[in-house]
N, C-alpha and C positions, 0 to 999 in steps of 0.2 A: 504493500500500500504506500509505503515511501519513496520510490519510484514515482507514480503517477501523478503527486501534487507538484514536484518539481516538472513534470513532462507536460503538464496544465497550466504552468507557469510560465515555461516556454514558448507555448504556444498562445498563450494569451500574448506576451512580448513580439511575439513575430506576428502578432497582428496589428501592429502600431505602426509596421513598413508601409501597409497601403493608408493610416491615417498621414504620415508623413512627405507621401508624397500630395496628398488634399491640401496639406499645410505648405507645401512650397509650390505646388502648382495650384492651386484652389482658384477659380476663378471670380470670386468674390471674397467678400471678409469675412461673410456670415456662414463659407462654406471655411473657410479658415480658423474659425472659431469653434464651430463644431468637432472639425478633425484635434484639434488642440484639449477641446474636453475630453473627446472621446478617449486619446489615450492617457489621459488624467485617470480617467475610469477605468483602461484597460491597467495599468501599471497599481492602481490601486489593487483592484484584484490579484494582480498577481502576487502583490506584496503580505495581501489575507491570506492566501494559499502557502505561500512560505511562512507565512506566520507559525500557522496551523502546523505545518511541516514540521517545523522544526522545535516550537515548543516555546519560542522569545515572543516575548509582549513585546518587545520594540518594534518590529517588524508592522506590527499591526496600529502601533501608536505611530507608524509613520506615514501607512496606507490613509490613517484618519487624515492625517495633517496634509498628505499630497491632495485628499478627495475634495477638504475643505478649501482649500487653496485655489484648485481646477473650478468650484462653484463660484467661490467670489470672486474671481478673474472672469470668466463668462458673464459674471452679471455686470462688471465693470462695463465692459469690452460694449456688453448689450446698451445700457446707457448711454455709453460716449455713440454711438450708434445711432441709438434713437434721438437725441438730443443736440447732439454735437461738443456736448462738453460734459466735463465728470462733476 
């Protein structure tokens, strides 16, 4: 079973390649933003799953802290967007 959370973890990580290319070729901001959350959320995940794996609360005190970080950056980003200033 210790095998698989790291091979979950993986593969969550290598699905951040095709948000990163949204993120530099994105042909708007809004699609630029999303790819930016999204791997906020994929890297958190992986980071629960190593968590879990290996048995450290840091791991998972960090996932918080990357997931919270990915939301108020999106909502920032969203703002200066709708409004034009923060």
């Amino acid at each position: 079973m210790a095998g698989i959370y790291e091979a979950v973890a993986l593969v969550l990580l290598g699905l951040c390649a095709p948000m990163l290319y949204r993120v530099f070729k994105g042909p708007t901001i809004a699609d630029r933003v999303l790819a930016t959350d999204a791997i906020g959320v994929l890297v958190a995940n992986a980071l629960a799953l190593l968590s879990v794996q290996y048995g450290r609360a840091i791991y998972l005190d960090v996932a918080i802290v990357v997931a919270a970080l990915g939301f108020i950056g999106t909502l920032a980003i969203a703002k200066v967007l709708e409004s034009g200033k923060l």
